[in-house]
N, C-alpha and C positions, 0 to 999 in steps of 0.2 A: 405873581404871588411871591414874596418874600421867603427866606429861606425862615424865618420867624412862624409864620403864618402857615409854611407846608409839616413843619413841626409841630406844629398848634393840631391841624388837620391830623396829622399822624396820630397821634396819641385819643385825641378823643374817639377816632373810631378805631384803635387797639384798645380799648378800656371795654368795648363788647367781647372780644378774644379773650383776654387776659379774665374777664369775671367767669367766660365759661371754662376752660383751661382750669382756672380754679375748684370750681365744681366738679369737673373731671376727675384731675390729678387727686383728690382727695385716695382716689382707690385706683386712680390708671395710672401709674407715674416711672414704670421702666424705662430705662434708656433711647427703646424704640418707640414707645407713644410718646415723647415726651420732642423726640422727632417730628412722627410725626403729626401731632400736631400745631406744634412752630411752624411745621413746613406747609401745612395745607393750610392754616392761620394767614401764613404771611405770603402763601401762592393766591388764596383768592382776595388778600385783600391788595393785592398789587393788580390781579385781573380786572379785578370788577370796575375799577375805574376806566380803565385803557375800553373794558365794554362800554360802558356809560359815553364815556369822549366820542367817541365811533359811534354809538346807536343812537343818538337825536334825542330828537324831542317827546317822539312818540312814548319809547320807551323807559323814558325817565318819567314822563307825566303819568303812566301806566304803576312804576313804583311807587313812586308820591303818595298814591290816593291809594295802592295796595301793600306794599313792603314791607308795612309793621305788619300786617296782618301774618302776612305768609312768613314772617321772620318770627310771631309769634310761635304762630301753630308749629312750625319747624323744631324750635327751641322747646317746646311742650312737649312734644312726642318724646323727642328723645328724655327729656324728663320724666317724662309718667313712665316711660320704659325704665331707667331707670331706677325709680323707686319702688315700681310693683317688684321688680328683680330682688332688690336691698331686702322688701321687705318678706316674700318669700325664700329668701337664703336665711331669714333672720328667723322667720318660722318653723326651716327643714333645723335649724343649729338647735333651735328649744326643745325640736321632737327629737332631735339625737341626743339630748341632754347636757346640751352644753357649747360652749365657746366654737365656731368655727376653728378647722385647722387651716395656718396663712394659706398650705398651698390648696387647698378644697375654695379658701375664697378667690385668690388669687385667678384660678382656672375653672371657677364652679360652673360658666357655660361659655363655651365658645364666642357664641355669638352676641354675648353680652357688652365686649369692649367696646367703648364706643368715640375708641380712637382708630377705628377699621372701619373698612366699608361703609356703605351707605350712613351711617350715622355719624362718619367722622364729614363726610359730604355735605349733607341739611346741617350741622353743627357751623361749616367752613362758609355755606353760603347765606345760612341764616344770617352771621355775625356779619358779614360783609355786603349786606344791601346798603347799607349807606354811603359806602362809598362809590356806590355806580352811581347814584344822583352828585356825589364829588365831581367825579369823572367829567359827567353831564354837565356837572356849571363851569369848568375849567374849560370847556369846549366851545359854551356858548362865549365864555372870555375872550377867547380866542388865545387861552394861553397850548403852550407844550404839556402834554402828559407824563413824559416818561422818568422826568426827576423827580415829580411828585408821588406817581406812583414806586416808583422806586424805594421811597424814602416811606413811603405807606406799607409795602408791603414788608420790609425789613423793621419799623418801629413795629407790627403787629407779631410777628415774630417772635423776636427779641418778647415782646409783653406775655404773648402767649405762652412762652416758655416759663418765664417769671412766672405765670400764674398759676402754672404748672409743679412749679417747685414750692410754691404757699400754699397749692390746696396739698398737696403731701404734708407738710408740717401741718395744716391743719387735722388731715387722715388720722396723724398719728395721735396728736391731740385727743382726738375724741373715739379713739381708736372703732368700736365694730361699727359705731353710726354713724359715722363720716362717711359712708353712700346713700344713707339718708340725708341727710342734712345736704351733701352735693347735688341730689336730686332736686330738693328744696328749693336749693339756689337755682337752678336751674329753669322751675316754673316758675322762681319767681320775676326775673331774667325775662322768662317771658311775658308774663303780666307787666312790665314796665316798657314793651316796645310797645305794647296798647297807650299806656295810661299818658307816659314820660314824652 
């Protein structure tokens, strides 16, 4: 594989990262989520190859025929989670009579980030099934994994940050509905691992 051609790879499956990142950062976009997630962007899209190359046939013919699915539904959840959220923060600010305050939205639940735990996880491995079936035909090539994953999991990174910092300019853009509209992208992201 060409160093042309590992670049080529690189970037089309960072453009699943960087869309969701983007959807994210509209409203997650501090210093620390913006870490990490570059860094759990660009750790599993560097894994999931290196698993691919290693686990065979079995388990790449297994994604093939299932991975959009499960990279839908992945990406869905954490979208419908997010948008039921948006839109009950968007209904407690009407009953309050007015505008959320930044730090009521900023910190309005805990558990809602969803550049933590379990939701930054399904988000990190939703985005990065395609590159275990990568992994997988690089194997069957008989080429080396580790420059390509290398170069995969650092261009996904690098995007995901980027898109990170454009969904903020778009947050601010559209300021209180920019976790709706994030959310949005988010289902729709996922209806495109079906259709696409």
């Amino acid at each position: 594989m060409s160093v042309y051609q590992i670049i080529a790879v690189a970037v089309g499956l960072g453009l699943d990262a960087m869309s969701v990142c983007m959807a994210v950062g509209v409203k997650w976009h501090g210093p620390r989520q913006k870490f990490r997630l570059a860094w759990h962007m660009g750790l599993f899209q560097f894994l999931m190859p290196v698993i691919g190359w290693a686990g065979g046939r079995q388990l790449a013919g297994l994604l093939e025929a299932y991975g959009r699915y499960i990279a839908a539904g992945l990406v869905f959840a954490v979208g419908a989670k997010m948008l039921y959220e948006a839109l009950k923060g968007h209904a407690d600010a009407e009953a309050g009579g007015g505008e959320q305050k930044p730090e009521a939205t900023a910190g309005a639940s805990p558990g809602a980030d969803p550049t933590r735990g379990w939701s930054l996880m399904v988000l990190s491995l939703a985005t990065s099934m395609d590159a275990l079936v990568v992994g997988f035909s690089l194997g069957i090539e008989g080429q080396v994994i580790w420059v390509p994953s290398v170069v995969i999991g650092l261009t996904a990174g690098g995007m995901a940050l980027s898109g990170v910092v454009l969904g903020r300019r778009i947050g601010q853009a559209l300021g209180r509905w920019a976790e709706i509209v994030g959310a949005g992208v988010l289902i729709a992201l996922a209806a495109s691992f079906l259709w696409l």
